[in-house]
Gaussian input, Z-matrix of N, CA and C with variables (Angstrom, degrees):
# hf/3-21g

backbone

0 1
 N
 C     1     B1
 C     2     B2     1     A1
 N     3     B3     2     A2     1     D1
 C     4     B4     3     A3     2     D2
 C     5     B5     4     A4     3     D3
 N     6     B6     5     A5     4     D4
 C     7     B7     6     A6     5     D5
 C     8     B8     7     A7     6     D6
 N     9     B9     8     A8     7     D7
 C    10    B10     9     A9     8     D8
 C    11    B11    10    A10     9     D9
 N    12    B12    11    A11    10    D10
 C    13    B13    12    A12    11    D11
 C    14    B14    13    A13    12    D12
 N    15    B15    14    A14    13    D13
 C    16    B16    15    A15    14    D14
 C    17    B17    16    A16    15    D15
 N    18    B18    17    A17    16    D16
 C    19    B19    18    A18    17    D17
 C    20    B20    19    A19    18    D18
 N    21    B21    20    A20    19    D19
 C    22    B22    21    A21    20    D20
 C    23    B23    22    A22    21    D21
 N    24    B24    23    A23    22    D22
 C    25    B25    24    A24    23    D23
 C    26    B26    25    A25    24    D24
 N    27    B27    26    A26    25    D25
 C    28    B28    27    A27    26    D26
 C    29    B29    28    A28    27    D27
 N    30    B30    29    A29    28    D28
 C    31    B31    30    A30    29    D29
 C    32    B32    31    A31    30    D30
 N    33    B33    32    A32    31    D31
 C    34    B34    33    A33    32    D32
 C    35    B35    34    A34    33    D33
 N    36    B36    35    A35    34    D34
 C    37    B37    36    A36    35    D35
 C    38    B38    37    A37    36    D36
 N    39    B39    38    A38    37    D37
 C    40    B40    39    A39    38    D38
 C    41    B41    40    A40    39    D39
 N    42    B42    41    A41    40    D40
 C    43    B43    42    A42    41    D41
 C    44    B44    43    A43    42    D42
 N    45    B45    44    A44    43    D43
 C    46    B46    45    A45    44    D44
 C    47    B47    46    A46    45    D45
 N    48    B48    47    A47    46    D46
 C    49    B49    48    A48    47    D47
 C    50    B50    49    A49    48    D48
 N    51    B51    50    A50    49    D49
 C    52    B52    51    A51    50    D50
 C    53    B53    52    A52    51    D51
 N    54    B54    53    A53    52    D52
 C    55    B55    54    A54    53    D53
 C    56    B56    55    A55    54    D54
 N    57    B57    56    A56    55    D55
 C    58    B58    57    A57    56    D56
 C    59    B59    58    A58    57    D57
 N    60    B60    59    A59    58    D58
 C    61    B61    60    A60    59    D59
 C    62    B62    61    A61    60    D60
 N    63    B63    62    A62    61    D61
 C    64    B64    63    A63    62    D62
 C    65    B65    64    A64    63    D63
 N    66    B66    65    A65    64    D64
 C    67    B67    66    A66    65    D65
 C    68    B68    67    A67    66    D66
 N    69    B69    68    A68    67    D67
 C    70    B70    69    A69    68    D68
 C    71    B71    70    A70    69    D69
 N    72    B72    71    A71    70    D70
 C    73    B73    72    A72    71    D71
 C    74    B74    73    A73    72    D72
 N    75    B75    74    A74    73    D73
 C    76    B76    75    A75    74    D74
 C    77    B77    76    A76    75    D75
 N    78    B78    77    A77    76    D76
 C    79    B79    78    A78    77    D77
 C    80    B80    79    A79    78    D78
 N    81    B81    80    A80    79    D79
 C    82    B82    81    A81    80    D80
 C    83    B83    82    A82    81    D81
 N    84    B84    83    A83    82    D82
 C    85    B85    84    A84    83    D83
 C    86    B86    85    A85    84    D84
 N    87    B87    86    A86    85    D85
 C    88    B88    87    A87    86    D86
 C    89    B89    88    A88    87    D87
 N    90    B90    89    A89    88    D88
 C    91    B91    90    A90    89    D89
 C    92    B92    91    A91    90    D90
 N    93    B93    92    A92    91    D91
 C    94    B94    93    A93    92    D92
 C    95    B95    94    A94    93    D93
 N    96    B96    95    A95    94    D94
 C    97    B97    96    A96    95    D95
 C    98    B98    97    A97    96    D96
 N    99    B99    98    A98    97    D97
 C   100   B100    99    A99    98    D98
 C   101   B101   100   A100    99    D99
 N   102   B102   101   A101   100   D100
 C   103   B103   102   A102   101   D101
 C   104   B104   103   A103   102   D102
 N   105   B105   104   A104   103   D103
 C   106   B106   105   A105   104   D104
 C   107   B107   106   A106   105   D105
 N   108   B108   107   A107   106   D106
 C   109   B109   108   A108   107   D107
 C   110   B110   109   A109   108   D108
 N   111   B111   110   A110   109   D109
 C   112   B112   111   A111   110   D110
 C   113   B113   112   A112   111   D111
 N   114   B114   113   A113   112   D112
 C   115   B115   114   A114   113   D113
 C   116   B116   115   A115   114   D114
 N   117   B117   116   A116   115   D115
 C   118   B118   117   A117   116   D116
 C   119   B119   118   A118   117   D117
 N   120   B120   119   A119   118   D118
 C   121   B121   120   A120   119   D119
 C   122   B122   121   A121   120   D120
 N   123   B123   122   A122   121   D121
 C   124   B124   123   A123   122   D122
 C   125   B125   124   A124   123   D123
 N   126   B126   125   A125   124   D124
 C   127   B127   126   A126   125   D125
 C   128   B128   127   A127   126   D126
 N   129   B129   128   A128   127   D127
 C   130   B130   129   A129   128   D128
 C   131   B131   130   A130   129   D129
 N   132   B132   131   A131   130   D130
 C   133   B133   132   A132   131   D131
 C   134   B134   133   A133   132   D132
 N   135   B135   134   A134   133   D133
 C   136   B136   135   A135   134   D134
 C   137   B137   136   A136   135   D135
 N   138   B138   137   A137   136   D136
 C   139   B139   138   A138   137   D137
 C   140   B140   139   A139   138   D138
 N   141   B141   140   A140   139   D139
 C   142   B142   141   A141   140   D140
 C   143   B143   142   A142   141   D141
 N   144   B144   143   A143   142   D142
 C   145   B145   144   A144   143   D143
 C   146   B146   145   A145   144   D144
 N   147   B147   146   A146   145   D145
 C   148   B148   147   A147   146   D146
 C   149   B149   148   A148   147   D147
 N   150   B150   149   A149   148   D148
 C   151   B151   150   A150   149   D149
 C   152   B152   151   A151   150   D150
 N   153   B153   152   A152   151   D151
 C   154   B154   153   A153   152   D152
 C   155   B155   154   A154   153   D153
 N   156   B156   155   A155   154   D154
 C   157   B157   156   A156   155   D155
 C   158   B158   157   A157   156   D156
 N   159   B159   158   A158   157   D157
 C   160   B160   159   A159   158   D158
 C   161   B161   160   A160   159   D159
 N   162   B162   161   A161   160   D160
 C   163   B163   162   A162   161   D161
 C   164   B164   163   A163   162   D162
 N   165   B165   164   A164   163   D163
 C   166   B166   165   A165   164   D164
 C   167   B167   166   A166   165   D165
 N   168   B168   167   A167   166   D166
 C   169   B169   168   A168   167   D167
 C   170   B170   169   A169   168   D168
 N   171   B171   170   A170   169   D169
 C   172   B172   171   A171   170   D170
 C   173   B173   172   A172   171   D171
 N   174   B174   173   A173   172   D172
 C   175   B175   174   A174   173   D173
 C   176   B176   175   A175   174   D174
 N   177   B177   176   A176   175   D175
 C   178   B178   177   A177   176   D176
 C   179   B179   178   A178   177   D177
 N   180   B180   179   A179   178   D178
 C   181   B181   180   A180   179   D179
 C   182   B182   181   A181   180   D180
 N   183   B183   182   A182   181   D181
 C   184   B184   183   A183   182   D182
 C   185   B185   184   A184   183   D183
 N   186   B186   185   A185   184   D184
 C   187   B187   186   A186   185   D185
 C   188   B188   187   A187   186   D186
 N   189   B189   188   A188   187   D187
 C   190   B190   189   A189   188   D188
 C   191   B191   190   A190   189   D189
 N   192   B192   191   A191   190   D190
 C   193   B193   192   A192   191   D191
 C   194   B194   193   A193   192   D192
 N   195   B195   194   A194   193   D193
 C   196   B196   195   A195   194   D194
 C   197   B197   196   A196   195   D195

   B1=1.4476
   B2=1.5247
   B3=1.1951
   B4=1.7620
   B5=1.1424
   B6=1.4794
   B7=1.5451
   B8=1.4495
   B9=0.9060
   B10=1.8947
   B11=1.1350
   B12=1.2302
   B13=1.4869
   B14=1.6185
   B15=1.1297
   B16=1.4886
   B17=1.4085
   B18=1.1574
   B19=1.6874
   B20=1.8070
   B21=0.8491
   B22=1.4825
   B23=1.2376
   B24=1.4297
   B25=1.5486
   B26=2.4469
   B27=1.4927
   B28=1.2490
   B29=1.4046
   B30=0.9509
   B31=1.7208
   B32=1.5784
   B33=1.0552
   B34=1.6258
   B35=2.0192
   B36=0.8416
   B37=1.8666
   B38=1.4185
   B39=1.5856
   B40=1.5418
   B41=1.7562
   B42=1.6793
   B43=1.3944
   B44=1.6593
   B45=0.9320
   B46=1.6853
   B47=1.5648
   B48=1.6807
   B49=0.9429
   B50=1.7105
   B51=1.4051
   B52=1.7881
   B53=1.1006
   B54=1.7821
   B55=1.5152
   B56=1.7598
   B57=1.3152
   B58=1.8595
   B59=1.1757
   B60=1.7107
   B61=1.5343
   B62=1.3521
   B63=1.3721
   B64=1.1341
   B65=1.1752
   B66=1.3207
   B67=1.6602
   B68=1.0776
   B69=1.2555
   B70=1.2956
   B71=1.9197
   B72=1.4944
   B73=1.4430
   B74=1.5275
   B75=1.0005
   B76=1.8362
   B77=1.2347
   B78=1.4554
   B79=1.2910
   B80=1.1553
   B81=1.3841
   B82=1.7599
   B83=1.2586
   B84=1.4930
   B85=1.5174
   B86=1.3503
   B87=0.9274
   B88=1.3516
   B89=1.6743
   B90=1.4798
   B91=1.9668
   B92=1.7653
   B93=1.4778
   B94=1.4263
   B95=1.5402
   B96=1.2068
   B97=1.8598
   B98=1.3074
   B99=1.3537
   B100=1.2281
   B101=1.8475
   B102=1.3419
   B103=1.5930
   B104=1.2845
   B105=1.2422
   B106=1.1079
   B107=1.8981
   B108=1.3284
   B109=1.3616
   B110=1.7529
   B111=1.2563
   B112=1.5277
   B113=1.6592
   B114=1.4039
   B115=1.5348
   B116=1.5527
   B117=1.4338
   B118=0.8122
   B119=1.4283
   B120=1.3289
   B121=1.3572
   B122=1.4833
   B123=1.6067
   B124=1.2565
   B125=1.5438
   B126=1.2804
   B127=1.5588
   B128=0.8791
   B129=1.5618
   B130=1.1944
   B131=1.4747
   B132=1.6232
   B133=1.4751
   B134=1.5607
   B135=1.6135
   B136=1.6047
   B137=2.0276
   B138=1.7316
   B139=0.9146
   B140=1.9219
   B141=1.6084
   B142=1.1690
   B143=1.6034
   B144=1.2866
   B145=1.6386
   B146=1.2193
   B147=1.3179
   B148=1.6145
   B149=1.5195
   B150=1.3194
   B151=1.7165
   B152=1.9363
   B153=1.3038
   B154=1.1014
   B155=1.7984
   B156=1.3106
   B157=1.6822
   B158=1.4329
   B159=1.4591
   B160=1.0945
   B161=1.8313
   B162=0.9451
   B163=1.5361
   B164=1.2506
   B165=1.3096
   B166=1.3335
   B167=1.6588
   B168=1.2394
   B169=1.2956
   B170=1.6293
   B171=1.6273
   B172=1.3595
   B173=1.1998
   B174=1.3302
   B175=1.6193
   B176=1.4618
   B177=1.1953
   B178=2.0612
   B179=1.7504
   B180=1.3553
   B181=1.0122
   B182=2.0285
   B183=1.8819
   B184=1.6073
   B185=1.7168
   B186=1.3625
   B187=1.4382
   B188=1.6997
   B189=1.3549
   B190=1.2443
   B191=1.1650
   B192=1.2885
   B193=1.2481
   B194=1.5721
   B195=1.3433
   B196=1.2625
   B197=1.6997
   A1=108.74
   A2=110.80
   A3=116.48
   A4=102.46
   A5=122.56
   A6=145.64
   A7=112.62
   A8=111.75
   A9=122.47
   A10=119.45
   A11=156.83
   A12=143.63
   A13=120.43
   A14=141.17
   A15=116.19
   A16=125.85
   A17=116.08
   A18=123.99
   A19=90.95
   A20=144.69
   A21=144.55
   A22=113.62
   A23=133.21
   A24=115.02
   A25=91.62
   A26=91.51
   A27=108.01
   A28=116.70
   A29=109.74
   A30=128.27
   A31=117.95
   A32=153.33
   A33=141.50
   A34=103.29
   A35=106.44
   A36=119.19
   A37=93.50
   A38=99.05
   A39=99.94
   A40=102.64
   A41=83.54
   A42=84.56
   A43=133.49
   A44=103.67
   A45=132.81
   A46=101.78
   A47=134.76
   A48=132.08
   A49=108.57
   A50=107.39
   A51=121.54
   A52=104.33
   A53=114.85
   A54=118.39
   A55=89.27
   A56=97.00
   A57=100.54
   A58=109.40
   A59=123.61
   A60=106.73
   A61=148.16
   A62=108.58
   A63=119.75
   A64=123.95
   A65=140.17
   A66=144.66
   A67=124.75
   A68=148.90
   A69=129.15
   A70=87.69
   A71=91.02
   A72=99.15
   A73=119.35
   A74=119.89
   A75=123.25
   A76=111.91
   A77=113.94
   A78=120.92
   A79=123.07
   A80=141.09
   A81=142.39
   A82=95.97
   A83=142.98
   A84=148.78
   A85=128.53
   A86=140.30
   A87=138.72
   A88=114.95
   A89=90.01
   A90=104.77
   A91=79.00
   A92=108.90
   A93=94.50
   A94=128.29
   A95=95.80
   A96=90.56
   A97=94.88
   A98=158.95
   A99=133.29
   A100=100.07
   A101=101.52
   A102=117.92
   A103=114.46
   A104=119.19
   A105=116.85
   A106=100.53
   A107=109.34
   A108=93.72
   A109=99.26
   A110=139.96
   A111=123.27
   A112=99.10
   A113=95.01
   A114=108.92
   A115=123.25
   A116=125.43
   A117=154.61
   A118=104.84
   A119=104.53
   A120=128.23
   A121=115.44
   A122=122.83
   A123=123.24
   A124=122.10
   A125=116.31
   A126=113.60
   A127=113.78
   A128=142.42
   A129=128.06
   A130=106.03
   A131=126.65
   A132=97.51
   A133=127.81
   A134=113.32
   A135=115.42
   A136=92.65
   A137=104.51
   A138=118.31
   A139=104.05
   A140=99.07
   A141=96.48
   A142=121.41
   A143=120.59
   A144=128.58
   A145=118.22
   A146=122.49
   A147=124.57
   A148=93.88
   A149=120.97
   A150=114.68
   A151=105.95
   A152=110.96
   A153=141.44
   A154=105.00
   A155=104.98
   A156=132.11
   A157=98.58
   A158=155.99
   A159=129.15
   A160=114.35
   A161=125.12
   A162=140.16
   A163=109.67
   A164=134.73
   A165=136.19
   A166=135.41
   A167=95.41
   A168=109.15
   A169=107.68
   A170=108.06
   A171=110.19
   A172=115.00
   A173=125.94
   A174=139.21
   A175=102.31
   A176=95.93
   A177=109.80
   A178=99.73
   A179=98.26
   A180=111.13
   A181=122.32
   A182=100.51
   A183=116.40
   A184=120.67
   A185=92.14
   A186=97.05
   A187=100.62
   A188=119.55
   A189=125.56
   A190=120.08
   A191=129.17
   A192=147.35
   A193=108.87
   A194=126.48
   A195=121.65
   A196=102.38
   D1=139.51
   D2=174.53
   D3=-86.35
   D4=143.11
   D5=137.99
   D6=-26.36
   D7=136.21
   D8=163.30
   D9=-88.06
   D10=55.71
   D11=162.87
   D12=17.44
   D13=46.60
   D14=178.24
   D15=-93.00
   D16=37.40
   D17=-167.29
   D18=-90.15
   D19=-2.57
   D20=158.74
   D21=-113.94
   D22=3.49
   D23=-177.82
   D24=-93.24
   D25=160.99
   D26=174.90
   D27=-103.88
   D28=121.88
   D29=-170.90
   D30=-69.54
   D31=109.87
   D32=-170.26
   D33=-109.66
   D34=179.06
   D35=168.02
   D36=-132.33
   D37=155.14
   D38=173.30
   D39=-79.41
   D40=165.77
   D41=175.85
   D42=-70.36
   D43=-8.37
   D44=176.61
   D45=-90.72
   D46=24.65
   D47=155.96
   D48=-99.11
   D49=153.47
   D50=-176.81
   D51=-108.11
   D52=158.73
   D53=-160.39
   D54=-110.13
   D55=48.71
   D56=166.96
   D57=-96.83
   D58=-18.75
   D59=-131.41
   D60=73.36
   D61=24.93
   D62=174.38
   D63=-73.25
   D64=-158.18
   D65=168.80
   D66=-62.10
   D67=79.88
   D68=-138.44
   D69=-139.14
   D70=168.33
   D71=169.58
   D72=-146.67
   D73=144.89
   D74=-176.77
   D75=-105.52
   D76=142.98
   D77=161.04
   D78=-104.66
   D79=169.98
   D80=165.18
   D81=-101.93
   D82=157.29
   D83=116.42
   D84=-70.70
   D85=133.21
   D86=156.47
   D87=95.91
   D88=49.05
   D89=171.89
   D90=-115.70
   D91=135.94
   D92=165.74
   D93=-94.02
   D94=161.58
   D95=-170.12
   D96=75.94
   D97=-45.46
   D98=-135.93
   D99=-125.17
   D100=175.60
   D101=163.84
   D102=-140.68
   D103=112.44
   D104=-171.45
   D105=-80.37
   D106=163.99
   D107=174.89
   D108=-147.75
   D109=151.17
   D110=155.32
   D111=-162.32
   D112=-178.68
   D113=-174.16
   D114=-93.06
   D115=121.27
   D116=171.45
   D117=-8.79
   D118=-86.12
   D119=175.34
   D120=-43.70
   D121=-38.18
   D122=177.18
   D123=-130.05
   D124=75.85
   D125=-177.28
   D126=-91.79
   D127=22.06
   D128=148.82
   D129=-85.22
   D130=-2.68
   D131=160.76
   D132=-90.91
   D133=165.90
   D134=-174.43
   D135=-38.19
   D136=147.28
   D137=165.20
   D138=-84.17
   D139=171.50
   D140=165.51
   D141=-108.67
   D142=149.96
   D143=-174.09
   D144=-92.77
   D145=103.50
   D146=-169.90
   D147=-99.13
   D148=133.51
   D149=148.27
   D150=-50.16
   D151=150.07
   D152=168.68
   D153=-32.68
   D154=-78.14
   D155=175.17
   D156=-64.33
   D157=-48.27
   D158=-174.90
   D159=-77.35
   D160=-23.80
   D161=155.10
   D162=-52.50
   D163=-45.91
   D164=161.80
   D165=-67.73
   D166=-8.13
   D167=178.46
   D168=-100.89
   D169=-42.08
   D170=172.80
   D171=-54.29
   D172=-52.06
   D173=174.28
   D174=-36.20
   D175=-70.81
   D176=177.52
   D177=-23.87
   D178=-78.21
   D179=-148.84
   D180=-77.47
   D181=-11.75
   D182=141.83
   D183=-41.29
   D184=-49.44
   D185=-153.25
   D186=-110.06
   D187=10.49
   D188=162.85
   D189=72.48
   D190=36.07
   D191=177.01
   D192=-78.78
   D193=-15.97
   D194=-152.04
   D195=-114.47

């Protein structure tokens, strides 16, 4: 398996995250094919690697689109 490069991608929180510190999670944009995903609280650990389409389906299917 190849490495991902993300030392240049920019990390966001959803907007439905609170400025307590709560549980939160980040995404990157613009790895293609991929989603990067990791935890708020701990980004120095490995992120996780979503295919493109299975991230999109989860979304879908959060927010009940499906």
């Amino acid at each position: 398996m190849r490495a991902t490069d993300l030392s240049s991608v920019t990390w966001r929180k959803s907007s439905y995250s609170n400025t307590d510190g709560g549980n939160c999670l980040e995404v990157a944009d613009g790895v293609p094919s991929l989603v990067p995903v990791r935890d708020s609280k701990a980004p120095h650990l490995a992120p996780l690697l979503f295919p493109a389409s299975a991230w999109a389906a989860f979304v879908s299917a959060v927010k009940g689109d499906s």
